[in-house]
N, CA and C atoms as an extended XYZ file, in Angstrom:
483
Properties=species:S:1:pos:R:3:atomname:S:1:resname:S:1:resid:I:1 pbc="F F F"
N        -9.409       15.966       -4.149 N   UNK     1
C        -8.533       15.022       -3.496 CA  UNK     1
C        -7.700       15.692       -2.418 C   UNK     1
N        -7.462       17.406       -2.760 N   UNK     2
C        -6.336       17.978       -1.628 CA  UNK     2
C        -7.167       18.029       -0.239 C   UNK     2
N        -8.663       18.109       -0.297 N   UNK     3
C        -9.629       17.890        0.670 CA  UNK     3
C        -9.263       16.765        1.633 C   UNK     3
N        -9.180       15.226        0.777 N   UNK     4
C        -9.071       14.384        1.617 CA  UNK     4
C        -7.116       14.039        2.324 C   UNK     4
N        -6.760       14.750        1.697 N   UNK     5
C        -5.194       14.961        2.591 CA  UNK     5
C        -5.145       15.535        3.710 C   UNK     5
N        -5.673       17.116        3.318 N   UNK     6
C        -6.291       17.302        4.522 CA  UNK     6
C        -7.139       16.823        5.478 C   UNK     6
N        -7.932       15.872        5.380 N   UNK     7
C        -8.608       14.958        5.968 CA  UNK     7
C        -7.984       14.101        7.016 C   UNK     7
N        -7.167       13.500        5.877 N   UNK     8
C        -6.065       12.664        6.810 CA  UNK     8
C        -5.378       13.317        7.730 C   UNK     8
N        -4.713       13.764        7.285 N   UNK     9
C        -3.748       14.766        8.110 CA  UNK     9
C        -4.352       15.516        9.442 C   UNK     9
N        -5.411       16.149        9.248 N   UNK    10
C        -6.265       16.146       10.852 CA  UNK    10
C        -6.151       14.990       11.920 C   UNK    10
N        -6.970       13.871       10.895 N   UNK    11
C        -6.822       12.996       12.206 CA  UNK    11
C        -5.884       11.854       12.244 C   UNK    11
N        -4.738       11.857       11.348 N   UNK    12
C        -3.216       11.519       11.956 CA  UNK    12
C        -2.785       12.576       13.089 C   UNK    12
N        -3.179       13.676       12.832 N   UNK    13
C        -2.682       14.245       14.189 CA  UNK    13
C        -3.505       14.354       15.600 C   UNK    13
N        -4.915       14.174       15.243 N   UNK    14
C        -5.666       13.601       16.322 CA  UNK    14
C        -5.521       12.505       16.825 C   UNK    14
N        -4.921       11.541       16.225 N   UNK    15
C        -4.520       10.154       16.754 CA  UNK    15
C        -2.722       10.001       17.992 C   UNK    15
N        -2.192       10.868       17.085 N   UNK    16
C        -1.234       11.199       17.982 CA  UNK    16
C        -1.591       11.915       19.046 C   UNK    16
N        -2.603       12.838       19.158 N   UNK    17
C        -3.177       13.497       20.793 CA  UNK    17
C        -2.984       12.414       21.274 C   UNK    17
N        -4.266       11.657       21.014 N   UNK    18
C        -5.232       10.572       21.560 CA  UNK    18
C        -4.428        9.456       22.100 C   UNK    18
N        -3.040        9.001       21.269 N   UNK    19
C        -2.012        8.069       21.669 CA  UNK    19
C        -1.373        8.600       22.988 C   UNK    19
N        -1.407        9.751       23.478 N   UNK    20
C        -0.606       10.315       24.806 CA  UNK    20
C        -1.297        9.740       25.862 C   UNK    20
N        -2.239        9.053       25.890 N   UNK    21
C        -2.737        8.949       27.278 CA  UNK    21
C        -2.432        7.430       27.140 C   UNK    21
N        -1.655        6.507       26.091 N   UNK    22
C        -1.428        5.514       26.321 CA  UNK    22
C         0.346        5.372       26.938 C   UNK    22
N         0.770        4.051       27.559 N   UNK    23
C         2.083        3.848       27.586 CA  UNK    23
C         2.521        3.404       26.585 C   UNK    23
N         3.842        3.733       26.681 N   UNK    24
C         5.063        2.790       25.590 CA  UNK    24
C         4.390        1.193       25.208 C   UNK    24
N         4.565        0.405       26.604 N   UNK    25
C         4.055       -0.814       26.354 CA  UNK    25
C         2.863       -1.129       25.945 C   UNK    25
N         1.617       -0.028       25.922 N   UNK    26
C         0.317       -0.326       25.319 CA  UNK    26
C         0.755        0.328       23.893 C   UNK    26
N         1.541        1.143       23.207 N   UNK    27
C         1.633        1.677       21.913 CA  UNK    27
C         2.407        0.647       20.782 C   UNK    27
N         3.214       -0.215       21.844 N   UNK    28
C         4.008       -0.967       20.868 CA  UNK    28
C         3.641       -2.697       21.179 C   UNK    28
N         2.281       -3.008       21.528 N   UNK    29
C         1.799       -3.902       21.822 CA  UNK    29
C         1.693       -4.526       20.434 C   UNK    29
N         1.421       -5.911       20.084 N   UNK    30
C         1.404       -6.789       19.204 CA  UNK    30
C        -0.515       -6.921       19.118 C   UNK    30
N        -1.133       -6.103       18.404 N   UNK    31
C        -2.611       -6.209       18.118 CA  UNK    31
C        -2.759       -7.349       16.957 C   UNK    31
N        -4.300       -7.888       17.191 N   UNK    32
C        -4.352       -8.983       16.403 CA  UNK    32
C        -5.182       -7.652       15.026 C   UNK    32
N        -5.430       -8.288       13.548 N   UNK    33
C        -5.575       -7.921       12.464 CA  UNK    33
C        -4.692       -6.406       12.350 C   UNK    33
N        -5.095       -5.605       11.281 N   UNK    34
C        -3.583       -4.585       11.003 CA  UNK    34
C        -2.247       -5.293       10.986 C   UNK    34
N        -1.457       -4.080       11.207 N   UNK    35
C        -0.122       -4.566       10.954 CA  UNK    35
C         0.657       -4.828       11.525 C   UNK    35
N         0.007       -4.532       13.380 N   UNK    36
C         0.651       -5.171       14.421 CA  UNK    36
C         0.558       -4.534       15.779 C   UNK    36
N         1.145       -3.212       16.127 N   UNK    37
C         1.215       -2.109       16.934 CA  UNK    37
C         0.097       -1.150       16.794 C   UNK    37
N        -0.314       -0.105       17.283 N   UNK    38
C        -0.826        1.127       17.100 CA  UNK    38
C         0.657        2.102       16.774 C   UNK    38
N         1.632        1.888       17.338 N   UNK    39
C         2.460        3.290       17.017 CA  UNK    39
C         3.062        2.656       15.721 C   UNK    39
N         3.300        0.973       15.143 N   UNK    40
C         3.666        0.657       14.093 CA  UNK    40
C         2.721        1.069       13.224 C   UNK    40
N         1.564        0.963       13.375 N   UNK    41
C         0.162        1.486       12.637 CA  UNK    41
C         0.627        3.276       11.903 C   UNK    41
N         0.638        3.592       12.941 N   UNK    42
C         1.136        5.375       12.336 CA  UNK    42
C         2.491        5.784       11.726 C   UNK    42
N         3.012        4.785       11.834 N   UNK    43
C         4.352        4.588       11.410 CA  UNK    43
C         4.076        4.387        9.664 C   UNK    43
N         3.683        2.905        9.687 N   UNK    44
C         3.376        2.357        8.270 CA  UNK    44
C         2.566        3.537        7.440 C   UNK    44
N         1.394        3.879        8.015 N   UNK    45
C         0.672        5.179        7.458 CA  UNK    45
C         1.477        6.444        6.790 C   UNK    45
N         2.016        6.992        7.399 N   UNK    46
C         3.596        7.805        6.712 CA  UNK    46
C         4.265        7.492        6.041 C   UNK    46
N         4.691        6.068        6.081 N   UNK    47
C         6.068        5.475        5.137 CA  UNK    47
C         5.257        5.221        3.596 C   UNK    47
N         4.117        4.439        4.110 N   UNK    48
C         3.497        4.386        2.689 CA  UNK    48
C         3.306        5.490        1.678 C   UNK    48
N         2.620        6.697        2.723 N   UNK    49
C         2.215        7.654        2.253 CA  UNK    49
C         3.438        8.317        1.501 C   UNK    49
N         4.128        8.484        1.960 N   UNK    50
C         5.978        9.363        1.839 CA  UNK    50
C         6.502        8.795        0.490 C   UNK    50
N         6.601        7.395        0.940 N   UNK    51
C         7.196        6.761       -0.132 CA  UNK    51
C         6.112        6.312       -1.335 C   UNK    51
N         5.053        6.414       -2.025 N   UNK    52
C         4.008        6.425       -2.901 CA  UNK    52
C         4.509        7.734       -3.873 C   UNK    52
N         4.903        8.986       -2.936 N   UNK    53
C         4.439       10.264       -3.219 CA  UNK    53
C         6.036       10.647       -4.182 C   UNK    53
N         6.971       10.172       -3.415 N   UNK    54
C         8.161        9.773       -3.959 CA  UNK    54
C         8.322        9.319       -5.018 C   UNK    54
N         7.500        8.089       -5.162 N   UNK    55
C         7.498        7.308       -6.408 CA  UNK    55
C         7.129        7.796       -7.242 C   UNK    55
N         6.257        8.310       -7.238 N   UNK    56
C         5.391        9.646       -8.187 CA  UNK    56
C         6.280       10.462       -9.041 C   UNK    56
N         7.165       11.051       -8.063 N   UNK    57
C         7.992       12.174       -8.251 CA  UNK    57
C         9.065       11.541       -9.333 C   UNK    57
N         9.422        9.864       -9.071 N   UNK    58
C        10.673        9.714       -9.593 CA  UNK    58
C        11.747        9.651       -8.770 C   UNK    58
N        11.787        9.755       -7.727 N   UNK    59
C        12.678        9.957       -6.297 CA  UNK    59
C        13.169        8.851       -5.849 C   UNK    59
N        14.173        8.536       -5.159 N   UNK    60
C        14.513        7.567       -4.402 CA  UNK    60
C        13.301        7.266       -3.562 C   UNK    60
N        13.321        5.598       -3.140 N   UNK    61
C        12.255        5.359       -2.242 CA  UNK    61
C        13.141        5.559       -0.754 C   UNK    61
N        12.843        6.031        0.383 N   UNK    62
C        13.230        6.681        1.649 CA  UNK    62
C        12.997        5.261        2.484 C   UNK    62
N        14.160        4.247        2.006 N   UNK    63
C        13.415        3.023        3.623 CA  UNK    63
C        14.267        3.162        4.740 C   UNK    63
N        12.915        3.230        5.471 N   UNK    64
C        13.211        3.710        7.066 CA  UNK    64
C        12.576        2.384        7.536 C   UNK    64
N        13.374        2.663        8.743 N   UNK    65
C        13.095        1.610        9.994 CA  UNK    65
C        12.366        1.409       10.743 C   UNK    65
N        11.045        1.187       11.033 N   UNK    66
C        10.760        1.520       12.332 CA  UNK    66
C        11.368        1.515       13.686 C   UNK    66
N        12.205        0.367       13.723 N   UNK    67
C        13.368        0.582       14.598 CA  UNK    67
C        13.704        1.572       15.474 C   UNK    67
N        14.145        2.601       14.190 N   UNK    68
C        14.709        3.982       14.301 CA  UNK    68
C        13.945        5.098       14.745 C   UNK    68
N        12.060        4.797       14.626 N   UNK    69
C        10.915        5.666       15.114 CA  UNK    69
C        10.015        4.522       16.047 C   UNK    69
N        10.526        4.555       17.143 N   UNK    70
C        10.012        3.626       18.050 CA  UNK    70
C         9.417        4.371       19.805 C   UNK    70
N         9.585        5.426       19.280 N   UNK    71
C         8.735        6.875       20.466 CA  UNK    71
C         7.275        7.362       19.678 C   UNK    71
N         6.319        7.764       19.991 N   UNK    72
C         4.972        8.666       19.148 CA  UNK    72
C         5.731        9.722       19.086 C   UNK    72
N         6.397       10.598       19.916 N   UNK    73
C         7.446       11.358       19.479 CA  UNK    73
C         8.367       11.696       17.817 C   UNK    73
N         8.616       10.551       18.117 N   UNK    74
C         9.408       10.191       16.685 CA  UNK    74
C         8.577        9.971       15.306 C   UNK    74
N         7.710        9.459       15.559 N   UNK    75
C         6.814        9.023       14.480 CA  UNK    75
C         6.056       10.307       13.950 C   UNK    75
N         5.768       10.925       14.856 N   UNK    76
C         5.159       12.462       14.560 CA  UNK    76
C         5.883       13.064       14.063 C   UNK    76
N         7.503       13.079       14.457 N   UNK    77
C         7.843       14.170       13.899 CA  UNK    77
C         8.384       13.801       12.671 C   UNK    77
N         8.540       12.520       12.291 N   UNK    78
C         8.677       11.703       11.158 CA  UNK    78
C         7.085       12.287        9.884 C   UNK    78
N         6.644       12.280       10.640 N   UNK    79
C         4.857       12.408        9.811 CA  UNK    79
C         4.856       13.978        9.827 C   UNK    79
N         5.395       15.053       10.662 N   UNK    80
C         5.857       16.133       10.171 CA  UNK    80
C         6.845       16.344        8.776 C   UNK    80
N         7.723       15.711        9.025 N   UNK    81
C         8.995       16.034        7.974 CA  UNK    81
C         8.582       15.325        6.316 C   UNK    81
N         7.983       14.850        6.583 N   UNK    82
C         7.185       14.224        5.385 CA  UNK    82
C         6.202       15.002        4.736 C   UNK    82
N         5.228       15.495        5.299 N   UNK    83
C         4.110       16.166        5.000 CA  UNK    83
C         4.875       17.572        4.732 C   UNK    83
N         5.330       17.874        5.319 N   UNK    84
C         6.017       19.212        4.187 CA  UNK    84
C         6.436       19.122        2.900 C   UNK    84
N         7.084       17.808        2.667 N   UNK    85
C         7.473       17.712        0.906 CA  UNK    85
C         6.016       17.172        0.343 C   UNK    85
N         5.423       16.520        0.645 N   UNK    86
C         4.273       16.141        0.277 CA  UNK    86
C         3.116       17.202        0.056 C   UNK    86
N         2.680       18.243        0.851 N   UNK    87
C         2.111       19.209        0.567 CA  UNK    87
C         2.958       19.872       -0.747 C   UNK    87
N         3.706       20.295       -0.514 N   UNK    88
C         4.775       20.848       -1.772 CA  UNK    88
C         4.295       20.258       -3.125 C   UNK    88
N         4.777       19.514       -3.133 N   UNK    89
C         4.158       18.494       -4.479 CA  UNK    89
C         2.604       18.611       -4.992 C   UNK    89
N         1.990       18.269       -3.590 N   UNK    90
C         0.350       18.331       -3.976 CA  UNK    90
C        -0.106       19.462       -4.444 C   UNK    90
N         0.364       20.189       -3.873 N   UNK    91
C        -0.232       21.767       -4.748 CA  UNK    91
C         0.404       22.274       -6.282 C   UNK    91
N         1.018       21.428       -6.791 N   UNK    92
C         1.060       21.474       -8.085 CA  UNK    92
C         0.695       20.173       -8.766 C   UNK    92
N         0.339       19.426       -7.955 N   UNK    93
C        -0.638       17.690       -8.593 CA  UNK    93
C        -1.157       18.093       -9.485 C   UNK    93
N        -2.189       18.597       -9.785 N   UNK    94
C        -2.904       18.503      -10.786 CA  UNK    94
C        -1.886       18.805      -11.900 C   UNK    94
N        -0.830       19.469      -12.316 N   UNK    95
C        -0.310       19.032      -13.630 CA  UNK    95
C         0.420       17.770      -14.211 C   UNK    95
N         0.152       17.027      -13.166 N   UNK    96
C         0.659       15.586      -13.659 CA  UNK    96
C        -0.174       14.624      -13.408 C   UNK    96
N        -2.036       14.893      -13.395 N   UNK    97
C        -3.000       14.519      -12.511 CA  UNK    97
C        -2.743       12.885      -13.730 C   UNK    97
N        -2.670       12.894      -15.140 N   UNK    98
C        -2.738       12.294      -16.360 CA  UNK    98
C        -1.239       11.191      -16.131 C   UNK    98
N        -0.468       12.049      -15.493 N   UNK    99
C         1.174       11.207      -16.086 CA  UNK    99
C         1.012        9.538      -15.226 C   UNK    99
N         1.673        8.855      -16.511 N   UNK   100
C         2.134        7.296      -15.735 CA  UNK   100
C         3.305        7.536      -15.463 C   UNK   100
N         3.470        6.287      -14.264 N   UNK   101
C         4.927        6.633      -13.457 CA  UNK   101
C         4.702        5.107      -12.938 C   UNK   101
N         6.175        4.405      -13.051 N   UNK   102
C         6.365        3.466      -12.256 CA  UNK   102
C         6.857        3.675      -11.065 C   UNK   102
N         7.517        2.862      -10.084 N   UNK   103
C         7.719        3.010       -8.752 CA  UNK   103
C         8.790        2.297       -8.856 C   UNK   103
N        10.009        2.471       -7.984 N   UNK   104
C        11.216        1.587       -8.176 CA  UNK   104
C        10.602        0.300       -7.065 C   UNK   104
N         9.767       -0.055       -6.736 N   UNK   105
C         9.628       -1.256       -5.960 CA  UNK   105
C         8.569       -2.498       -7.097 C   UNK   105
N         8.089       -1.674       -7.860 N   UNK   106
C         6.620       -2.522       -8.770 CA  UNK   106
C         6.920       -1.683      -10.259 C   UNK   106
N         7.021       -2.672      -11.095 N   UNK   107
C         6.755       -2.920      -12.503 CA  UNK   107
C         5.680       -2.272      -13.317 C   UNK   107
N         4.468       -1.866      -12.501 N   UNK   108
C         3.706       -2.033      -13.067 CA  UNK   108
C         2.802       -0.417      -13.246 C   UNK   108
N         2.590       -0.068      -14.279 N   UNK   109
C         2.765        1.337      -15.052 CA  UNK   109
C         0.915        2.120      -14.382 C   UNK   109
N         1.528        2.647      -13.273 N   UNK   110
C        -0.090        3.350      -12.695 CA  UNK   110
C        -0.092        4.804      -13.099 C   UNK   110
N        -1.344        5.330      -13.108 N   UNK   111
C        -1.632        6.970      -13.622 CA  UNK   111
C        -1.841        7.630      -12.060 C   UNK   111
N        -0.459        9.097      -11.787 N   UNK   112
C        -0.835        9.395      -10.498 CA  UNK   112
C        -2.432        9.696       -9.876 C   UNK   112
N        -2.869        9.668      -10.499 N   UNK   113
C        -4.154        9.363       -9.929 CA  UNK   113
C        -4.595        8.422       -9.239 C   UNK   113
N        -4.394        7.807       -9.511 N   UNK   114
C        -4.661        5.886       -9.035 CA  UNK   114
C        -3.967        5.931       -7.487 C   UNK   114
N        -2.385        6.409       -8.267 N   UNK   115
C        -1.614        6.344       -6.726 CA  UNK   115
C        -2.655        7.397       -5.306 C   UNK   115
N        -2.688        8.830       -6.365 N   UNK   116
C        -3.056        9.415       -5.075 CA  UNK   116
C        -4.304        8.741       -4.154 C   UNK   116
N        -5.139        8.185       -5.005 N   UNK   117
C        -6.415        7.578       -4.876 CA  UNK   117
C        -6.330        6.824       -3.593 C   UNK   117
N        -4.985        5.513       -4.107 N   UNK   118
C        -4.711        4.854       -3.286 CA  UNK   118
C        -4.122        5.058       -1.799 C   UNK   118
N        -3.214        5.476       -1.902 N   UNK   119
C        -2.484        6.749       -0.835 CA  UNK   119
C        -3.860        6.509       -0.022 C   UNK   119
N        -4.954        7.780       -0.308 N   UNK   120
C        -5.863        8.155        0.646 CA  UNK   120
C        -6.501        7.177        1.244 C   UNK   120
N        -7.187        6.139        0.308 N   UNK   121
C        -7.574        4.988        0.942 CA  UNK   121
C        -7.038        3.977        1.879 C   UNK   121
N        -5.492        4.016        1.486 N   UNK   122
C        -4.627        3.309        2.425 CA  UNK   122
C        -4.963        3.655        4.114 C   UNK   122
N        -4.582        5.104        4.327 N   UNK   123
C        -5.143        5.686        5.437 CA  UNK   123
C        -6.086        5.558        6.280 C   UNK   123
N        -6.962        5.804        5.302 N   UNK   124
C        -8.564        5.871        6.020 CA  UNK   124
C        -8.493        4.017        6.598 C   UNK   124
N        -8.385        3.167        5.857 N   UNK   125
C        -8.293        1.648        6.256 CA  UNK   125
C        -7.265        1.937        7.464 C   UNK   125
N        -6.333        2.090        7.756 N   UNK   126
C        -5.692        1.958        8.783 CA  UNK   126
C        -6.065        2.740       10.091 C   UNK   126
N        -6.930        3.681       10.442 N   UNK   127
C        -7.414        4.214       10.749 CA  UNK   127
C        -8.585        3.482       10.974 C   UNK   127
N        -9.214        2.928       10.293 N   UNK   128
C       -10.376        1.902       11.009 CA  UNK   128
C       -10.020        1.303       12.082 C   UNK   128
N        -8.742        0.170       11.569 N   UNK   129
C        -8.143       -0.584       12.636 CA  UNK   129
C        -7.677        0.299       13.620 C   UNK   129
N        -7.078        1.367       13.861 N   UNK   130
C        -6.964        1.933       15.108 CA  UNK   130
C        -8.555        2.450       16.042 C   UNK   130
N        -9.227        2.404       15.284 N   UNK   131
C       -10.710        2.582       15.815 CA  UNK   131
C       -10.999        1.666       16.544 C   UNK   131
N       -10.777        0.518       15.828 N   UNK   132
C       -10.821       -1.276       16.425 CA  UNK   132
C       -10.820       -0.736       18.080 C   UNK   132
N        -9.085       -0.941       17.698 N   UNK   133
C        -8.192       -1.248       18.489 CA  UNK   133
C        -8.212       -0.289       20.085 C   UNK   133
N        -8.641        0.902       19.518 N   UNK   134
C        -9.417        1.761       20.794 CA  UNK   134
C       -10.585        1.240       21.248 C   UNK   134
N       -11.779        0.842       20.537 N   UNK   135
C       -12.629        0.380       21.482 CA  UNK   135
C       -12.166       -1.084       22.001 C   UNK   135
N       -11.254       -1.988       21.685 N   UNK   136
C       -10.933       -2.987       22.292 CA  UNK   136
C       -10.918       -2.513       24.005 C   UNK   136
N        -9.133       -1.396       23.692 N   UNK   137
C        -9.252       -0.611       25.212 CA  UNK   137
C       -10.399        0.213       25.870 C   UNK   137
N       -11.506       -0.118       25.620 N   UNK   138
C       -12.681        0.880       25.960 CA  UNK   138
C       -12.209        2.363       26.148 C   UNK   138
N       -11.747        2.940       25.185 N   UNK   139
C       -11.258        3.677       25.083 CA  UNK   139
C       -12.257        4.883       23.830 C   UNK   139
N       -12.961        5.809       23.883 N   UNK   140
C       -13.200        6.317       22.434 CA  UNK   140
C       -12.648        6.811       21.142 C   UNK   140
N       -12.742        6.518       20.307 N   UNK   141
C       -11.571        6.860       18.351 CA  UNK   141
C       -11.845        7.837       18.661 C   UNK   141
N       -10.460        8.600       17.899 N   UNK   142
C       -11.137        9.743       17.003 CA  UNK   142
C       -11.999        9.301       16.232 C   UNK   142
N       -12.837       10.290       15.813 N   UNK   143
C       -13.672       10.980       14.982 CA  UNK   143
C       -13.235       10.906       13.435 C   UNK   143
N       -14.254        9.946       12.572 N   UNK   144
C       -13.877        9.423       11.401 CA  UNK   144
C       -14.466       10.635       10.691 C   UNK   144
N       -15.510       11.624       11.317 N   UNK   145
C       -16.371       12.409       10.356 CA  UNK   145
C       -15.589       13.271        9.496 C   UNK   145
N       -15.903       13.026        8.122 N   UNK   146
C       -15.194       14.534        7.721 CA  UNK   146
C       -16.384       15.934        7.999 C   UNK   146
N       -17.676       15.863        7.888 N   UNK   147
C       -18.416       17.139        8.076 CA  UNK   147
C       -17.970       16.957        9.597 C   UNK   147
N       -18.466       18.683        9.602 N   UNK   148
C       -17.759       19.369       10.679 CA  UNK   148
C       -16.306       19.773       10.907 C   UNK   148
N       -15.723       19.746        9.844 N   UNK   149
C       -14.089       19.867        9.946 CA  UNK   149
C       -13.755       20.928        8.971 C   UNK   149
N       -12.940       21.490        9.449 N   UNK   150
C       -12.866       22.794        8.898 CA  UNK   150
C       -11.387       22.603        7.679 C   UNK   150
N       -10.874       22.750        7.044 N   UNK   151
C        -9.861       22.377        6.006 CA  UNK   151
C        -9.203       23.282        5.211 C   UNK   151
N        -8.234       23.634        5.691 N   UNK   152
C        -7.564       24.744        5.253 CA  UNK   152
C        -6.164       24.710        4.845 C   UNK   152
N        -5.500       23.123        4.895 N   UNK   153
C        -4.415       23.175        4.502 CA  UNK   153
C        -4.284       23.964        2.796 C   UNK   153
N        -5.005       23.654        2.047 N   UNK   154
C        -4.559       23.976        0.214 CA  UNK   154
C        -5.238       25.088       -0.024 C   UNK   154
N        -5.702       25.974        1.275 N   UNK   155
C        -6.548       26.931        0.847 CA  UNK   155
C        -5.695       28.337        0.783 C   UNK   155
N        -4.497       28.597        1.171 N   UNK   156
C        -3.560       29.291        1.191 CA  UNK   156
C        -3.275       29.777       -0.317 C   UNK   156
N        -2.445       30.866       -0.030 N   UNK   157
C        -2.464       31.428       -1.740 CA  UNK   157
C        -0.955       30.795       -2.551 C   UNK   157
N        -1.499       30.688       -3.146 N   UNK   158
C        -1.179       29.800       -4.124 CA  UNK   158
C        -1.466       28.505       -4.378 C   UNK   158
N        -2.301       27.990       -3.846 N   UNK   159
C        -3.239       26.897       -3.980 CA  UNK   159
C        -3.768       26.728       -5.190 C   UNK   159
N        -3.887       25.928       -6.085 N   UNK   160
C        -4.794       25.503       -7.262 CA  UNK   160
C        -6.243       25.415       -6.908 C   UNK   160
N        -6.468       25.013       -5.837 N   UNK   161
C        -8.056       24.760       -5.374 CA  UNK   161
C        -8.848       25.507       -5.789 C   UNK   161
């Protein structure tokens, strides 16, 4: 599973390249299906992710604004500051791969597994729709492939992997 974080995490940050050659007014445009924007798109992708991982932990849930991350600027470095506690955590996941944990938003008693499961899948779906949404602009996606990608975030020492 630390594979497909790393996964993500490549091309969340390939998407932010790829967003530089658009304007403000094409990033915060109102797209039809998804969740609305492309930079709201990468936005939601983080918050979910952040706040899932949180929930996990037992943590306060972190609600942020988009409001408040309304630059690709911001959102990146938002999707930076996140992914540092989140890596943190993941590399000791597997000892709580078994534990149930509720979420202060839902009732309802999931095994972090499920969450992380979900987490990843969340992504990859949102990431389609930005695929969409680039060839709408005749524009080319990133690159959904995972072969050919090299993955080295959890490979560092002290890694469980």
């Amino acid at each position: 599973m630390l594979k497909f974080f790393d996964y993500n995490w490549q091309v969340r940050d390939e998407w932010f390249e790829w967003c530089t050659q658009l304007d403000e007014e094409e990033l915060l445009k109102k797209r039809s299906g998804g969740v609305g924007s492309i930079l709201y798109t990468l936005f939601h992708i983080v918050d979910v992710e952040y706040s899932w991982i949180r929930g996990i932990q037992q943590k306060e849930d972190m609600l942020l604004e988009f409001e408040s991350h309304r630059s690709l600027q911001q959102v990146k470095d938002f999707s930076n500051r996140c992914r540092k506690e989140i890596y943190e955590f993941l590399l000791k996941w597997d000892d709580h791969k078994e534990k149930n944990v509720t979420v202060s938003w839902d009732s309802t008693l999931y095994t972090t597994e499920d969450i992380i499961q979900h987490v990843i899948a969340h992504e990859i779906h949102h990431i389609g729709q930005l695929s969409v949404w680039a060839r709408e602009l005749h524009l080319e996606p990133v690159s959904a492939n995972v072969i050919g990608r090299s993955f080295q975030s959890f490979k560092k020492e002290g890694s469980r992997r």
